[in-house]
N, C-alpha and C positions, 0 to 999 in steps of 0.2 A: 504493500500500500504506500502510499504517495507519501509525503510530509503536507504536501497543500491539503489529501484529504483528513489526514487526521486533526485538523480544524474545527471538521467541520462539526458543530451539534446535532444531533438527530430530535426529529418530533417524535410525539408518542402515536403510537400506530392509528389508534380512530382518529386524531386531527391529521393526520398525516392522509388520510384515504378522504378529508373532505378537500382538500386544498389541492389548487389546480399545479401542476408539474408542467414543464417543458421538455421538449427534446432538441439539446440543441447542438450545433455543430462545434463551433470554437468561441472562445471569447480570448482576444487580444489586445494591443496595444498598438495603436499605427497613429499614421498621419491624416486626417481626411485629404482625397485623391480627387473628390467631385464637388461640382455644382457649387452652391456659392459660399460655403463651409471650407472648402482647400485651403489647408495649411496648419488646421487645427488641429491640437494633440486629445484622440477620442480614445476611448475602450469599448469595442466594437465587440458584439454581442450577436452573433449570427445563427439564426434559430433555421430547423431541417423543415424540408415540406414547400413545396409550392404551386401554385394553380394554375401557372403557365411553361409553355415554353418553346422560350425565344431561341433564335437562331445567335445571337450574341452570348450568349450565357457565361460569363465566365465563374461561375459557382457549381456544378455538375453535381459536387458532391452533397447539395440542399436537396436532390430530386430525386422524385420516387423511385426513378430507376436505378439510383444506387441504395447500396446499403443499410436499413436501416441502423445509424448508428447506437452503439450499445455504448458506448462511454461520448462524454464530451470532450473538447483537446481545449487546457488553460496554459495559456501562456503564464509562464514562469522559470526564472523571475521576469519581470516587465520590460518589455522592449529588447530583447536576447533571439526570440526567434526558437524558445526551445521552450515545449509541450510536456506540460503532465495530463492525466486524464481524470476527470469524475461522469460517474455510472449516469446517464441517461434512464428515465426521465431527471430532469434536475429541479428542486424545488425551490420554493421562494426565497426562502430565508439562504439556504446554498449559495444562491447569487447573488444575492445580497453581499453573505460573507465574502466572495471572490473578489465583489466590486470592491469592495474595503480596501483588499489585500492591492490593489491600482492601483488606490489614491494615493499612496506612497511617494507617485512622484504623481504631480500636477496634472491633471485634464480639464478639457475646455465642457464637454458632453461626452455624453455616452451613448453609441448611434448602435440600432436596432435593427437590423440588415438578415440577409435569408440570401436564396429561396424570400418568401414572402411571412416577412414576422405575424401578420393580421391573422393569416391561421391560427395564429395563438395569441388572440386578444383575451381570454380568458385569463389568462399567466399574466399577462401582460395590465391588465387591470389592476390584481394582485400586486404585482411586484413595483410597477411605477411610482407609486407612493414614499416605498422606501430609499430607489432614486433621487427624489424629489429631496428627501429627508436629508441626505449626504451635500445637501446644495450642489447637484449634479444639474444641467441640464439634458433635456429629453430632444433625441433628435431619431424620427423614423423613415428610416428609408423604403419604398414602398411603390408595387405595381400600378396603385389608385384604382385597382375593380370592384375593390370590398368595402365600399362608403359605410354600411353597416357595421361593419366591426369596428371600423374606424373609429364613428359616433360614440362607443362602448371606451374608448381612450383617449377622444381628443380633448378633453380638459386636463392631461397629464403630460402633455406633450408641448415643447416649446417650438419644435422646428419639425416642418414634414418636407423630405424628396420625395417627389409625385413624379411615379416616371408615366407618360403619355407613351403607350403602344402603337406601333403603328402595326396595323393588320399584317405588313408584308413579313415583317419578323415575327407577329405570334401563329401566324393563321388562324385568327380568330373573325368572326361576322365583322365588316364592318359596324352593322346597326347594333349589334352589341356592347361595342367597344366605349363609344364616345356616349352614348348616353351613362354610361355606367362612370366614364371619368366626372363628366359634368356633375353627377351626383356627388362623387368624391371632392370635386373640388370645393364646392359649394360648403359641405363639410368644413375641410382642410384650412378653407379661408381664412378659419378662426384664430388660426398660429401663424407663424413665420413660415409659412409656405411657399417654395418655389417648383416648378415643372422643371421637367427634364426628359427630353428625349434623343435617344439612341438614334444616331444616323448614320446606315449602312448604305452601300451602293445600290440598294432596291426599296432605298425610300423616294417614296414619290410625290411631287408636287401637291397634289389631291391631299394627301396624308398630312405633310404641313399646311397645308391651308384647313383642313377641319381640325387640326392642333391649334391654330392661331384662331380661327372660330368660337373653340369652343372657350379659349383662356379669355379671349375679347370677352364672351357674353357673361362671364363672371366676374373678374376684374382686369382690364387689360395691365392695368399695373402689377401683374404677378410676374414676378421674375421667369423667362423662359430660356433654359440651357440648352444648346444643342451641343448634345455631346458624339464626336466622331469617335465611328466604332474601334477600337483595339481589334488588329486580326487576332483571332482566334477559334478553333473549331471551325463550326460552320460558317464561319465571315472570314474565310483566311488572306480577304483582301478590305484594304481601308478606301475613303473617299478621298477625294482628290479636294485641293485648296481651294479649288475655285468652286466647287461646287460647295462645298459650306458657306463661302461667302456671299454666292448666289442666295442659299437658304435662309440666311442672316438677314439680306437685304431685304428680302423677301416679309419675313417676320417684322423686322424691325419699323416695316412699314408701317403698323397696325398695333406694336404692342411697346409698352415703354421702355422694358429693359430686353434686351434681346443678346446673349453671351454665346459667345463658343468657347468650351472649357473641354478638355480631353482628361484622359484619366490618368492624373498627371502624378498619381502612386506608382503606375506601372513605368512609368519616365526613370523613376530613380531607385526601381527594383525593393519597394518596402510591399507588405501585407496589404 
């Protein structure tokens, strides 16, 4: 057994079978790498499970088709890049303890990232509070299809990444898509909320113009990121300069803040 697990306190078994559990993939220590949060020092908390999937994906090991994990991987010590594990499901108080064990050296928030964390708004109900208590702030990272669960934690949250899908990377209905973000957004409004969408070589004019639609008819002043895809997997080719600028132009025309920010953790080879 670990030294980080032997920390940790155990509940007594009937409170322990009322309280909701996670399953999660890792929790670390990095740089934020996107959208308008880059450069901040977070503890990234990446829960398993998610309802899409994109052609971009650089997380595999969140989706159903891998393994369900039986341990979680904790970076330790902080910012080292070396993993001990605790058993999956992981409870409240658990992560709690873990996040403690971070604060040792200074963070700006603590970003809640997948796969898609809103599968586990349940947990995440639960545990944000204690967050909250650490004078930590709340930062979720987030597909935007589950306005619903969302509602269940947008009073715990200070900052939401809403990523806008474009059909051609999820193959999902168009007429499914954008009603369901417009809902989210509307939601999300309530915090420090910015958009962010992934742009691949088979994103299409059409696609950011009902992304710029749909931001316009909620507030156009919400920050819109276009972020150029990282090859990898199935995108094993990036966009070309000019055509982001095109994109940019394009947005900019209609909405106040309009950025191209790339994933700029992968630039300098961190988590």
């Amino acid at each position: 057994m670990s030294y980080l697990l032997k920390t940790f306190s155990t509940t007594r078994p009937e409170a322990e079978a009322r309280l909701p559990k996670a399953r999660l993939v890792e929790v670390f220590s990095s740089v934020q790498g996107e959208g308008l949060l880059v450069g901040y020092r977070q503890v990234f908390v990446r829960t398993y499970g998610c309802n899409l999937r994109c052609t971009y994906c650089d997380s595999p090991e969140t989706l159903k088709e891998s393994p369900m994990p039986t341990v979680c991987r904790i970076e330790w010590p902080v910012g080292t890049g070396r993993f001990e594990t605790l058993p999956n499901p992981v409870e409240v108080e658990q992560l709690t303890q873990v996040l403690q064990r971070f604060l040792k050296m200074p963070h700006h928030s603590v970003a809640i990232t997948g796969g898609e964390p809103l599968l586990q708004a349940r947990f995440l109900k639960a545990w944000l509070p204690a967050v909250r208590s650490l004078r930590l702030k709340t930062f979720l990272e987030t597909n935007g299809l589950l306005p619903e669960h969302l509602r269940q934690i947008v009073a715990l949250l200070d900052y939401v990444s809403m990523d806008i899908k474009a059909p051609s990377a999820t193959g999902l209905e168009p007429e499914k898509t954008w009603p369901m973000h417009r809902q989210f957004l509307e939601v999300a409004r309530s915090t420090n909320v910015y958009t962010k969408m992934v742009i691949t070589p088979r994103t299409t004019d059409d696609e950011l113009d009902r992304a710029i639609d749909l931001i316009e008819s909620v507030d156009a002043s919400i920050p819109f990121i276009l972020q150029p895809v990282t090859p990898f997997g199935q995108e094993p080719v990036g966009v070309s300069p000019a055509r982001l600028l095109e994109l940019q132009s394009r947005a900019a025309a209609r909405l106040s803040e309009v950025r191209v920010i790339p994933q700029t953790h992968k630039l300098v080879s961190l988590l």
